[in-house]
C-alpha positions in Angstrom: 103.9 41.7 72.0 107.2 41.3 69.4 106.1 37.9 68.8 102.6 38.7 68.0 103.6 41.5 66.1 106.0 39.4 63.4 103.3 36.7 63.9 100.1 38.8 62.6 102.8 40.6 59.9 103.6 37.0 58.3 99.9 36.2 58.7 98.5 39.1 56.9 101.3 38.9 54.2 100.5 35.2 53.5 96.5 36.1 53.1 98.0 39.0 50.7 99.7 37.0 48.5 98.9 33.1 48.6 95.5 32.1 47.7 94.5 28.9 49.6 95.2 25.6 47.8 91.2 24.8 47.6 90.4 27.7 46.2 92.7 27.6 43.8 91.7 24.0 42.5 88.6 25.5 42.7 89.2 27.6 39.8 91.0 25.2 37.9 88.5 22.5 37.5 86.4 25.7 36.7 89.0 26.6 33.7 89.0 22.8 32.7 85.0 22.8 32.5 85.0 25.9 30.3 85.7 25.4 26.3 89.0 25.9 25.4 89.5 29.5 23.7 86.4 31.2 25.2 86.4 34.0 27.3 85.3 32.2 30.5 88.6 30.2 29.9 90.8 33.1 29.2 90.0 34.9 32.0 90.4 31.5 34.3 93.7 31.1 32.8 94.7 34.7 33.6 93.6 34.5 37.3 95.7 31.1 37.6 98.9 32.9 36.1 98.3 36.0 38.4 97.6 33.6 41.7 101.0 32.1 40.8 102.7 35.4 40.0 101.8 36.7 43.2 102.7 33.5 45.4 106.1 33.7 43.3 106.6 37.5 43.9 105.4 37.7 47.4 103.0 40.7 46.0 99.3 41.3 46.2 96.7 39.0 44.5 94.5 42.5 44.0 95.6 45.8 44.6 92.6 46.0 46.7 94.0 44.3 49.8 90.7 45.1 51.5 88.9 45.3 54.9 91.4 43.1 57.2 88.9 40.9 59.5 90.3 38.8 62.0 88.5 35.8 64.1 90.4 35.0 67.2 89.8 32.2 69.6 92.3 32.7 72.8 92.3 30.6 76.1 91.4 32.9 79.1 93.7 35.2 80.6 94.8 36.6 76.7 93.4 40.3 76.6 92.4 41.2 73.2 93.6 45.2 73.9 97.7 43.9 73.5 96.6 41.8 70.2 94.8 44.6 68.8 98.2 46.9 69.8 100.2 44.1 67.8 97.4 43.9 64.7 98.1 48.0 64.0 101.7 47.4 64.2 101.7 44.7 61.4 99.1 46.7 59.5 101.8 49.3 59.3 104.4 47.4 58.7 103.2 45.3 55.8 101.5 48.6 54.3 105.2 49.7 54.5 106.4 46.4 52.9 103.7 46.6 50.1 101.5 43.9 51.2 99.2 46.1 52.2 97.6 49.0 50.2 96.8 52.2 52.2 92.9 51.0 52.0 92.0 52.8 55.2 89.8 55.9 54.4 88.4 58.0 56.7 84.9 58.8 55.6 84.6 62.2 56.3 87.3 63.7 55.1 88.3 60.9 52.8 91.8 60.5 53.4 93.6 57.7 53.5 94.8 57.0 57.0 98.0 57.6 57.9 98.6 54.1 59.6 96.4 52.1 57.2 93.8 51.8 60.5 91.1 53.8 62.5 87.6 53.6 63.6 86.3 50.0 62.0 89.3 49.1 60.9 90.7 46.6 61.2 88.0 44.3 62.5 88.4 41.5 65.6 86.4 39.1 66.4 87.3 38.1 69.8 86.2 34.6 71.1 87.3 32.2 74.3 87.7 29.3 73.9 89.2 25.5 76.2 92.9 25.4 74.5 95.9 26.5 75.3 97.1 28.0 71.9 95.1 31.1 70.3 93.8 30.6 66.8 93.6 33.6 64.6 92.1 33.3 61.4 92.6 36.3 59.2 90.0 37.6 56.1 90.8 40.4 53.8 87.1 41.7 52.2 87.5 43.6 48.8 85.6 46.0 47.9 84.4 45.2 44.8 82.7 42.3 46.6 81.6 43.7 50.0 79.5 46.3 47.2 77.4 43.7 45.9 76.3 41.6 49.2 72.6 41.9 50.1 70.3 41.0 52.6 66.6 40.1 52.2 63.4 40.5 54.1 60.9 37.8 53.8 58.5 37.4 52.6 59.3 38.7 49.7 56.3 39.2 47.0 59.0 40.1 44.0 60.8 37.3 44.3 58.0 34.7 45.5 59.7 33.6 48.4 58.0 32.8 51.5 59.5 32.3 55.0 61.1 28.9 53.9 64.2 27.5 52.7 62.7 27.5 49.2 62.4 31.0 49.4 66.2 31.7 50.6 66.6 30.0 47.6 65.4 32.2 45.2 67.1 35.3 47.0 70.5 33.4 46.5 69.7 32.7 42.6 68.4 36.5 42.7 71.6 37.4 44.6 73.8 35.8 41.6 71.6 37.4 39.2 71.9 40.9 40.4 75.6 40.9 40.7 76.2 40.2 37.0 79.7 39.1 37.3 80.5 41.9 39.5 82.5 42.0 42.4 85.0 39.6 40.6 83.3 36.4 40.0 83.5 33.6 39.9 82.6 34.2 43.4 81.8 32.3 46.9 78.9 33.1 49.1 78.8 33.2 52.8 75.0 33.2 54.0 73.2 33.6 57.0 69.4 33.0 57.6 68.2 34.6 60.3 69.3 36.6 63.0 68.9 40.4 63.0 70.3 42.9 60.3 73.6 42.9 62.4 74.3 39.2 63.4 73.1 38.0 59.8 75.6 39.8 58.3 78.3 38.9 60.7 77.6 35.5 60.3 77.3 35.4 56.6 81.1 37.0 56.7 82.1 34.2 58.8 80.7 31.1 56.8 83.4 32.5 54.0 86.3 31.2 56.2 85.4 27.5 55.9 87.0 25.2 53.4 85.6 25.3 49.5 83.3 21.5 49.9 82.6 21.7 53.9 78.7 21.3 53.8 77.0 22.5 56.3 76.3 19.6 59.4 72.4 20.3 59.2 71.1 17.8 56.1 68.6 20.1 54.7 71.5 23.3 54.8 74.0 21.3 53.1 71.3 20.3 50.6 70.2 23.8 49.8 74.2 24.7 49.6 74.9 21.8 46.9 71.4 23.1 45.3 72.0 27.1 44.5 75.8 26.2 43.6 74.7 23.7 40.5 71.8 26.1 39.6 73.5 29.3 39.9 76.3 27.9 37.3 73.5 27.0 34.9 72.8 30.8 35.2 75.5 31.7 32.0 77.3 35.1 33.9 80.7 33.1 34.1 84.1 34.9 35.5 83.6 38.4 35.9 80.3 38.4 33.8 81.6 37.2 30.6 79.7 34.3 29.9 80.6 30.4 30.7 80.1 27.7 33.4 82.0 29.2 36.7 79.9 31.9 38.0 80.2 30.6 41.6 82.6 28.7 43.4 80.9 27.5 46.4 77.8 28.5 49.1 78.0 28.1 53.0 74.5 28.8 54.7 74.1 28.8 58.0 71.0 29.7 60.3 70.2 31.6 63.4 67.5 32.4 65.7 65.2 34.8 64.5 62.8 36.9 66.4 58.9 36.5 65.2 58.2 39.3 63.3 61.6 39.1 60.9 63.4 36.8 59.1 66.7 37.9 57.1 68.6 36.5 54.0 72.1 37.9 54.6 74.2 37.3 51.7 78.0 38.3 51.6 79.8 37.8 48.6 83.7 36.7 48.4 85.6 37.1 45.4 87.7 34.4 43.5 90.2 36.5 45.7 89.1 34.6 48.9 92.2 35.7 50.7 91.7 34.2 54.2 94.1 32.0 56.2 95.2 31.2 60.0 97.4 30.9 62.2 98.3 28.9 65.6 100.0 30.3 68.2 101.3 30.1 71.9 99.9 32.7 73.8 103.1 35.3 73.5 102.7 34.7 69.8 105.0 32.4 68.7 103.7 30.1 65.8 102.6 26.8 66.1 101.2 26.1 63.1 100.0 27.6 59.6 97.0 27.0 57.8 
């Protein structure tokens, strides 16, 4: 597993240190709404000359490199046990190289562990799929941000949401509201309605891997997307809580089955620090492509 192991090393050091490029226009036409000389556009400006210091450097974006989440879709025959042998040897490595801080605690002790990895950590998401090459996306979650996801139960009487998509609604605005900047806003959110506590969340995580302006392919989703991202920047809490325009950069919803009796607003927020990108590869690892 050499290949794979150099393969999943250059991967997790690219997520590290490169923000992808529509994320980063992202924030600029966010700096370019903001008035010139305010504190929304100071801290924009600083975020820009520390995404291009750390692309430059070949060094973290944060020093919290975060929970590293990969989503794998392999032809049949590739057995995730070898890939996962190849992830912990990259983790190592690019702890090694700096990439990587030592972000793996073990939560009864609380040490940090040794090889950066252990139960939870990382996280693979394995999935078949029809072709030949093996695409292997790669996340790293913060902290700051995985603190101040949510997920709702509706109805809700608090909030006045019913079992509709107007009431997902207000638990998004709410969502935005409670977070106050935190977890390094301007921020994205990745949100699932539906499903049970577990698959909600899980899904939510994964709508934060599509590309900032991808609507959702169901009309009334993509609708409610384009709706909470306008209305949520009318809110005023701007990057990191300071005031301004750019409290969020995007929303992705997407829905799942539900049993009767519940139905969940899973909500997981992504810092302007959306550190995700992939890679395909031939089956022994070799690259094919980046993205």
């Amino acid at each position: 597993m050499t290949a794979w192991t150099d393969t999943i090393h250059e991967l997790i050091a690219n997520a590290s240190t490169d923000l992808p490029a529509d994320v980063e226009a992202a924030l600029q036409a966010g700096l370019a709404a903001e008035e010139p000389g305010s504190n929304a556009a100071k801290t924009l400006a600083t975020i820009l000359e520390n995404t291009a210091l750390a692309r430059r450097q070949r060094l973290p974006l944060c020093q919290d490199t975060g929970t590293l989440v990969f989503t794998v879709h392999a032809p049949p025959g590739l057995r995730p046990g070898p890939f996962r042998e190849a992830a912990l040897e990259a983790i190592a490595r690019a702890t090694a190289a700096g990439v990587l801080r030592r972000n793996s605690v073990d939560t009864l002790t609380g040490e940090n562990a040794p090889a950066n990895a252990g139960p939870g950590h990382p996280v693979i998401h394995w999935h078949e799929h029809a072709a030949p090459e093996v695409r292997v996306s790669l996340m790293l979650k913060g902290g700051g941000s995985e603190n101040v996801g949510i997920q709702y139960s509706l109805p809700d009487k608090e909030l006045g949401a019913g079992r509709d998509l107007e009431g997902v609604r207000r638990c998004l605005l709410d969502a935005v509201h409670r977070a106050q900047g935190q977890g390094c806003a301007p921020g994205i959110l990745g949100v699932a309605i539906g499903g049970d506590r577990g698959t909600g969340y899980a899904a939510s995580k994964e709508q934060l891997l599509r590309r900032l302006g991808e609507r959702s392919p169901q009309p009334e989703l993509a609708a409610l997307e384009t709706r909470v991202l306008a209305e949520a920047n009318t809110l005023g809490i701007g990057p990191m809580g300071y005031g301004g325009k750019t409290t969020i950069l995007e929303v992705f919803i997407t829905a799942l089955n539900r049993l009767p009796a519940s139905y969940f607003v899973s909500v997981s927020y992504m810092c302007w620090a959306c550190r995700r990108h992939t890679v395909v590869a031939h089956p022994d690892g070799r690259p094919v492509a980046w993205e």
